[in-house]
N, C-alpha and C positions, 0 to 999 in steps of 0.2 A: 281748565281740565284739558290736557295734552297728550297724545299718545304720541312721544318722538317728537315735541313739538307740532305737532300737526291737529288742528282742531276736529275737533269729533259732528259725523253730521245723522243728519237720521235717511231714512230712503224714501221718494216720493209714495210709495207706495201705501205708506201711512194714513194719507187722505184718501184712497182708494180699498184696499183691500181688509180681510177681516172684522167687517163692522159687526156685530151683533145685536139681532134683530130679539130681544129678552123675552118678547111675548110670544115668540114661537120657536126659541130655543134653536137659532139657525144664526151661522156666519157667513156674510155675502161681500162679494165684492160689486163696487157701485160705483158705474158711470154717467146711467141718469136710468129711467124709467121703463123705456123700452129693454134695454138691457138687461136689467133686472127682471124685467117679466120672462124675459127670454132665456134668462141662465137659472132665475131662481127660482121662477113661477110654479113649475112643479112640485119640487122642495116644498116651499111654501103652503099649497093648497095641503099636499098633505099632512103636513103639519096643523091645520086648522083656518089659514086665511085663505075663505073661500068666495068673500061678497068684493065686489070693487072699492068698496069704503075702506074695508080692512086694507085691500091693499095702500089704495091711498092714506089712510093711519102709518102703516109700515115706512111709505117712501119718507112722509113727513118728520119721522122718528130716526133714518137714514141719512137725511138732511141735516138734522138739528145737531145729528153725531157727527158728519161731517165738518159742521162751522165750527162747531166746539173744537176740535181736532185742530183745524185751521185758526183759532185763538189760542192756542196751547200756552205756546211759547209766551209770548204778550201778559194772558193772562196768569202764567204763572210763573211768572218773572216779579209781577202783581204784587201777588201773593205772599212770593217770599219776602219782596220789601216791607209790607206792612207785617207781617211777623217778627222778622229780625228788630224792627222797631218796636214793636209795642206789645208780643208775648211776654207774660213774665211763666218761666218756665217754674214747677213745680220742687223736681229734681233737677238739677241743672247737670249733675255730676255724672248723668247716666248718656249726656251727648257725646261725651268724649271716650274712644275706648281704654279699658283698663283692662291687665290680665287678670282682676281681680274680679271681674265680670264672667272668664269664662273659665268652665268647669274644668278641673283639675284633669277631666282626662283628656279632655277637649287638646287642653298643653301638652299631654303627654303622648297623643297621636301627630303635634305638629314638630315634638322633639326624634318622635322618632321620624319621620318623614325627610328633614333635616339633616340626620345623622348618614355619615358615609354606608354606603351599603343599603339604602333602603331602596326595598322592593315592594312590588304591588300585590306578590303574596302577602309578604311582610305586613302591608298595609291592611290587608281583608282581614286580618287575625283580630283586627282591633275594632272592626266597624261588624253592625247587622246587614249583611246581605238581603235582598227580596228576587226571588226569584232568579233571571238572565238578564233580566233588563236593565242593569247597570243602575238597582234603586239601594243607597246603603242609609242605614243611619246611624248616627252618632253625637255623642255629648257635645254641645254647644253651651250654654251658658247655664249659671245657676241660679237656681231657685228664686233667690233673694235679687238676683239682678231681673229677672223676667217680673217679679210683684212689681218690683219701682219704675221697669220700664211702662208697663199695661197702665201702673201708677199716672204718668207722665201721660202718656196717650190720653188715656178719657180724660184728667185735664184740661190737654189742651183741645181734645171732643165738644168739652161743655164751653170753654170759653166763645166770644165772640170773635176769634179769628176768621177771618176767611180761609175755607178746606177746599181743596182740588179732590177728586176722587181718582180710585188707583189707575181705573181704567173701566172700560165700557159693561164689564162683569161683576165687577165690584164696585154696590154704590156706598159701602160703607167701610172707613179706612184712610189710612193719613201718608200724606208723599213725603219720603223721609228728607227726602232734596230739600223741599219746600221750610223743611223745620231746622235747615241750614246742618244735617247731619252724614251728610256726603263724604267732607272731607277727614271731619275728624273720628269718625266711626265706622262709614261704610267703607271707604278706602282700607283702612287697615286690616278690617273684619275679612276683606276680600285678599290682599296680599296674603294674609294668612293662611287661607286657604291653600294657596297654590302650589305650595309642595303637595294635600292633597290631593290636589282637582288633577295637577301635572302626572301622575301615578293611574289615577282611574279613567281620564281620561284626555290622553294624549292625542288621540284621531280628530277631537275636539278642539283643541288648542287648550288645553286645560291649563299646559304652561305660562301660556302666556295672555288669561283674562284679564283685559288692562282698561275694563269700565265695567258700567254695573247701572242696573235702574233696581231702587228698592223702596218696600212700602210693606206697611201693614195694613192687612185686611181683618176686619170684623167681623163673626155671625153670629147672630141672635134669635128668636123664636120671631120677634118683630120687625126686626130687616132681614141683610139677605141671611137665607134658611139656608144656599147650598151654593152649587159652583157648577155650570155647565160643562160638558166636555171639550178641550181644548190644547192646545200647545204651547207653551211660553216664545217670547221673543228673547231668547237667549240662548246660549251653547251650552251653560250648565246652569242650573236653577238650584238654589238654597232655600226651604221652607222649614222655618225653625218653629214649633208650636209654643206661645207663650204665656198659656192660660187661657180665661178665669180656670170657673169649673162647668163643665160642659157633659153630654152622652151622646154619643156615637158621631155622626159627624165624618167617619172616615175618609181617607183620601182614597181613588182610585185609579190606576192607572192601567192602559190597555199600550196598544204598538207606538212604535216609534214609528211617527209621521213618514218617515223618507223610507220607511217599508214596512207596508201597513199587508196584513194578512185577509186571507179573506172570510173568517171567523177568529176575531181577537180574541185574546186569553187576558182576562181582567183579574188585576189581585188588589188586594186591600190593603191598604196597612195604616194603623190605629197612629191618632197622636201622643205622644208622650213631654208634657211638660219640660222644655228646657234640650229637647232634646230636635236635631236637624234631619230633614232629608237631604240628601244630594241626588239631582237624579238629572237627566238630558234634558235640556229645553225642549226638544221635538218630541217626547216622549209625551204620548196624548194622555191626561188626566185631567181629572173632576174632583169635587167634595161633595160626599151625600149629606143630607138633611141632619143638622143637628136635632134632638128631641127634647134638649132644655137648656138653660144656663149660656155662657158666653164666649167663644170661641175668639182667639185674636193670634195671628201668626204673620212673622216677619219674613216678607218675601224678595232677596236679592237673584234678579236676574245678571248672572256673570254675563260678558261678550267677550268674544275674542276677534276684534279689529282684522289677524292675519289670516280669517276664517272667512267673515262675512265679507270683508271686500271683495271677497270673488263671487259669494251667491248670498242677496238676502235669502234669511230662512220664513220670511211670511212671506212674500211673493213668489221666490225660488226663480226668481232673476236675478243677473247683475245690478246691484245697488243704484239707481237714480237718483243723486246724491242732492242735498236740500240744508237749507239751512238749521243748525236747531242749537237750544243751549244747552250747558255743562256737556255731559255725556252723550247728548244725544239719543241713538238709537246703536254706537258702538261701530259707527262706520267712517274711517279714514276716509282725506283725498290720497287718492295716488302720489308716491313721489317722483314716479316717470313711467316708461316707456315697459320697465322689465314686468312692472304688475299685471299689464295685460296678458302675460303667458299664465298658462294655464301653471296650475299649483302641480309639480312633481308632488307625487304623494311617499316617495324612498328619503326626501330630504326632512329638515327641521321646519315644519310645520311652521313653527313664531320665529321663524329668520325671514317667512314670508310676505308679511306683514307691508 
């Protein structure tokens, strides 16, 4: 996985910042102990951890999120080896994309995007707007393609593979890398998009998304129930809903991180089978409580490499660049001298790269 030839890296910041602390619904960044008492202590207490044991339960859970972080790579390098070896896949036909997967309008939104003349009004005509905040939805896959995928999933849920979990918020759900469906699925599913994503959102690098981390997440009345509030590590985020049958559940979404208000305006917007969000990675949202039945939604975080190489969007530093595989975290090496200039914002965004 190459951007321009240039291997893809993730930002040290990964083992440092964003941990999520689940029993008290708080994200911290952690150094060691005192620091943490000292940045997050507050936070903390009100939240509920008020005795020293709590605290020390937190640091230890801090920790454990830490090494894990720090085995990532290793372990799930692992992982895919003994799947690619000894999964036998259910549906086999559903890893690779076909445009017989996605819905007919799905195509008809990226014909016309394609077509000379296409413009971002043009585009809005076709899709559901939410509100200002840059949330739309539209036809992603169908019906019969989302059964056999969900199909596939629990599957390979109940087999005895070895599972990585998506990330520190979701314990239940499968790393689509890991099930070897990167190249021939998430890659193209992502190309696709980008006459859309290039149209809605250009300031972004919508043009030129050139990796992607993606997974599906689970919720159930007996795992996770909901989704705290949060921000993607991405420039534009894909949340396609793919069944079961479910009630309420909805997703929420309040400011966009990099200008947050000082009374947010939250809106809701319901899932519809087969059908996609697109909305900004820094755009803060949540999932509230499902009330029955079995939620499971496909979640590709686009990057855009000519974006993040000048600021991570978790740290909101310059990238301190780190080893990582396939995609990484969507962060190039520099190829000289010219990257360290700051990004003109009159020019092509992904010539910046």
């Amino acid at each position: 996985n190459m951007s321009a030839g240039r291997p893809f890296r993730g930002c040290a910041c990964f083992f440092t910042d964003n941990i999520f602390v689940s029993r008290f619904g708080l994200h911290v960044r952690y150094r060691d102990g005192p620091q943490l008492r000292r940045d997050h202590g507050r936070a903390l207490r009100e939240r509920g951890c008020r005795s020293e044991e709590q605290f020390r339960q937190v640091l230890r859970e801090i920790e454990a999120e830490v090494q894990r972080r720090r085995e990532l790579i290793h372990k799930s390098e692992e992982r895919r080896a003994i799947i690619s070896k000894c999964y036998k896949p259910k549906h086999p036909e559903v890893y690779t994309l076909q445009d017989s997967f996605l819905a007919p309008e799905f195509l008809e939104i990226v014909r016309f995007c394609t077509s000379p003349g296409a413009d971002l009004q043009g585009l809005l005509s076709y899709l559901e707007s939410f509100s200002d905040k840059k949330i739309y939805r539209l036809p992603v896959f169908t019906e019969e393609f989302c059964q056999a995928f969900v199909d596939e999933l629990e599957n390979f849920e109940q087999s005895d593979m070895p599972k990585g979990r998506p990330n520190t918020m979701n314990n239940y759900g499968v790393l689509l890398n890991e099930l070897g469906m990167d190249e021939p699925f998430l890659t193209p599913l992502r190309e696709r998009l980008l006459p859309l994503t290039a149209l809605l959102y250009p300031e972004l690098g919508g043009a030129c998304l050139d990796s992607h981390r993606a997974f599906v997440v689970k919720y159930s009345l007996h795992q996770d129930l909901d989704l705290s509030s949060h921000y993607d590590n991405a420039e534009v985020t894909l949340n396609v809903s793919l069944g079961k049958e479910f009630t309420e559940g909805n997703l929420y979404f309040g400011d966009f991180s990099q200008d947050p208000s000082p009374v947010p305006r939250y809106i809701e917007v319901e899932h519809v089978r087969g059908r996609g969000l697109l909305h900004r990675g820094g755009q803060i949202h949540g999932a509230l409580p499902i009330a029955s039945g079995e939620r499971w939604n496909l979640i590709v975080w686009m990057r855009s490499s000519a974006i993040r190489n000048h600021l991570c969007p978790m740290c909101r530093r310059k990238p301190q660049l780190v080893e990582a595989e396939g995609f990484g975290d969507g962060f190039t090496e520099p190829l000289g001298e010219e990257e360290e200039e700051e990004a003109p914002q009159t020019v092509d965004l992904c010539a910046l790269g």
